[in-house]
C-alpha positions as CSV (number, residue, x, y, z in Angstrom):
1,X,20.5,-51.8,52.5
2,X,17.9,-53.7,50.1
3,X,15.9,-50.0,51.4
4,X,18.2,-47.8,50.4
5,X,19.1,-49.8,47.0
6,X,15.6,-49.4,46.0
7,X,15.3,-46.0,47.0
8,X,18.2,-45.0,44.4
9,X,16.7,-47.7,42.3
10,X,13.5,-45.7,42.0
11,X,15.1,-42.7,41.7
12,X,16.9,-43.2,39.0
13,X,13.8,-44.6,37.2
14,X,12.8,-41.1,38.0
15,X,15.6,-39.3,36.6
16,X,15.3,-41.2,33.3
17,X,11.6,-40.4,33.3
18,X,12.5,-36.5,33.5
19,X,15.2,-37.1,30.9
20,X,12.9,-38.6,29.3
21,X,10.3,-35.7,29.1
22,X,12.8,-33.5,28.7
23,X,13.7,-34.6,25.5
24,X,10.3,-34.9,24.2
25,X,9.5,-31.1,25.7
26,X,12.7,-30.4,23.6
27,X,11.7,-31.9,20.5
28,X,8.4,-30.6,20.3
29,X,10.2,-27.0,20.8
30,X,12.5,-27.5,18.2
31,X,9.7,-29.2,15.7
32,X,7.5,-25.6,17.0
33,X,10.4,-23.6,16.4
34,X,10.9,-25.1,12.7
35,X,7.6,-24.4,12.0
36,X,7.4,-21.1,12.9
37,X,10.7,-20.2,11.0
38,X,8.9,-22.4,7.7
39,X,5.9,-19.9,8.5
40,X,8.4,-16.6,8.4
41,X,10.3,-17.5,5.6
42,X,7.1,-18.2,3.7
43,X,5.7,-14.5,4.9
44,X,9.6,-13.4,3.1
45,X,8.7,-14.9,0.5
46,X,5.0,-13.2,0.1
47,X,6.5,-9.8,1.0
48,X,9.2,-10.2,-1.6
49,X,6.8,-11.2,-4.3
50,X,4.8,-8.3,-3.1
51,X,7.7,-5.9,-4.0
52,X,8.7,-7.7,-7.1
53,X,5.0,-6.6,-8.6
54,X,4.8,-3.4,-6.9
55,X,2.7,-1.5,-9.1
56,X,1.7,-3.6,-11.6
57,X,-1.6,-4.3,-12.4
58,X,-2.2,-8.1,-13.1
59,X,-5.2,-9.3,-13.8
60,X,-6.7,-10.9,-17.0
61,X,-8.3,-9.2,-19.6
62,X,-10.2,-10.9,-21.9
63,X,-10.8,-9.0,-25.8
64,X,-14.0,-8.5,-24.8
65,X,-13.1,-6.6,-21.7
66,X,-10.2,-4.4,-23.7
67,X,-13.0,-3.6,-26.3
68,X,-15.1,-2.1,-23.6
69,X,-12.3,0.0,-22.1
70,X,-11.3,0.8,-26.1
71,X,-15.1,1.8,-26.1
72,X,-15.8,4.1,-23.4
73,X,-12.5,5.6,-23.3
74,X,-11.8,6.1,-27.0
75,X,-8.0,7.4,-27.6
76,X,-6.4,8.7,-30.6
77,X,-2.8,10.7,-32.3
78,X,-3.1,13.9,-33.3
79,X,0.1,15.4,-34.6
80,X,0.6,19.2,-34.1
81,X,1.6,21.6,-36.9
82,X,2.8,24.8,-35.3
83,X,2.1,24.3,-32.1
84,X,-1.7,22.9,-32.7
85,X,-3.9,20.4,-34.6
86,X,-8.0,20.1,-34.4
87,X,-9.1,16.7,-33.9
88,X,-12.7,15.7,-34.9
89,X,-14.7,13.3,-33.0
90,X,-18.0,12.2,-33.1
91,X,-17.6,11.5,-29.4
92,X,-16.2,14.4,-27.8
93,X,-18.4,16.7,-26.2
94,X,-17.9,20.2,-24.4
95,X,-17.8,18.3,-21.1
96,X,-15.1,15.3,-22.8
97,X,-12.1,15.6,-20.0
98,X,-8.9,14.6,-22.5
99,X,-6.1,13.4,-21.2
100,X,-3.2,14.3,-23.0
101,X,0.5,13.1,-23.8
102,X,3.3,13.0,-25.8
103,X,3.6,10.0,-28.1
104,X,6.8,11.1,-29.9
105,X,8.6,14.4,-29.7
106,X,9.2,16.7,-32.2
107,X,10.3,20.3,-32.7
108,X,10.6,22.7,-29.4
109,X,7.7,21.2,-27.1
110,X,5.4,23.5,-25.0
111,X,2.9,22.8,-22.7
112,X,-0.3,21.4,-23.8
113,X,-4.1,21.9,-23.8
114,X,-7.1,21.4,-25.4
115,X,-10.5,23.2,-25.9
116,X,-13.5,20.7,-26.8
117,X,-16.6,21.3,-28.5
118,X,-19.4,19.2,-30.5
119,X,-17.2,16.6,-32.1
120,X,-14.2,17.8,-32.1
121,X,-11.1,19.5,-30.2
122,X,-8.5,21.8,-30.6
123,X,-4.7,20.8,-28.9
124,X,-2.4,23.7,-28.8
125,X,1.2,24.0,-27.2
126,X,3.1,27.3,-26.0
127,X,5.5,26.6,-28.4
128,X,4.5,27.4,-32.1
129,X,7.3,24.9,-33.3
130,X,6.1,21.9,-31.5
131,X,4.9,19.1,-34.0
132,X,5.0,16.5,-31.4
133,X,2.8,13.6,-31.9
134,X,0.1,13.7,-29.3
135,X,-1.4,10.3,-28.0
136,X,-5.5,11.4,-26.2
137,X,-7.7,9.6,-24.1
138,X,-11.3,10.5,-24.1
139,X,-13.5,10.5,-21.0
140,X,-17.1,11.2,-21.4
């Protein structure tokens, strides 16, 4: 009987053993399964920041830097009178690419252009009653 007591002695010892390791196997699953939701809510988090700033450009620019840009892409405001103006610019050339757009609206608008010579440029609309206000970015 002494036997048989130990036997279910030792088995028990056993089964609180397993128990045992059963809860720490448990608890290291949940503590794993914490982190990995901490590690997707933090990815959330990045994506959502992501979209918030979608398209923005953010980066500092010092003075220095924006005088550059100023520098080597010069802009300007011309302001058409029937349907054209001629800008003069030391800077533009034949081969100046000007990127143009309107500042502030005024009469019937048309669609722009511009023909560039020596130092200076000629805008002109389709409509001969457009005295829009025309904002231009030189590229050399």
């Amino acid at each position: 009987m002494e036997d048989l007591q130990s036997q279910i002695d030792e088995i028990n010892s056993r089964l609180d053993e397993n128990d045992t390791s059963l809860q720490d196997y448990s608890d290291n699953l949940d503590s794993s399964m914490s982190d990995m939701q901490s590690s997707i809510d933090d990815q959330s988090q990045s994506i959502s920041d992501l979209q918030e700033t979608s398209g923005q450009l953010t980066f500092p620019l010092s003075q220095d830097t924006i005088d550059l840009i100023k520098e080597q892409f010069p802009t300007g405001l011309a302001t058409l009178v029937a349907g054209t103006v001629c800008d003069t610019d030391a800077r533009i050339s034949p081969t100046s690419i000007v990127l143009l757009s309107v500042s502030q609206a005024n009469g019937t608008q048309g669609f722009l252009s511009y023909v560039a010579s020596n130092g200076s440029m000629i805008i002109n609309s389709t409509s001969n009653t457009d005295t829009s206000i025309i904002a231009y970015l030189l590229m050399n």
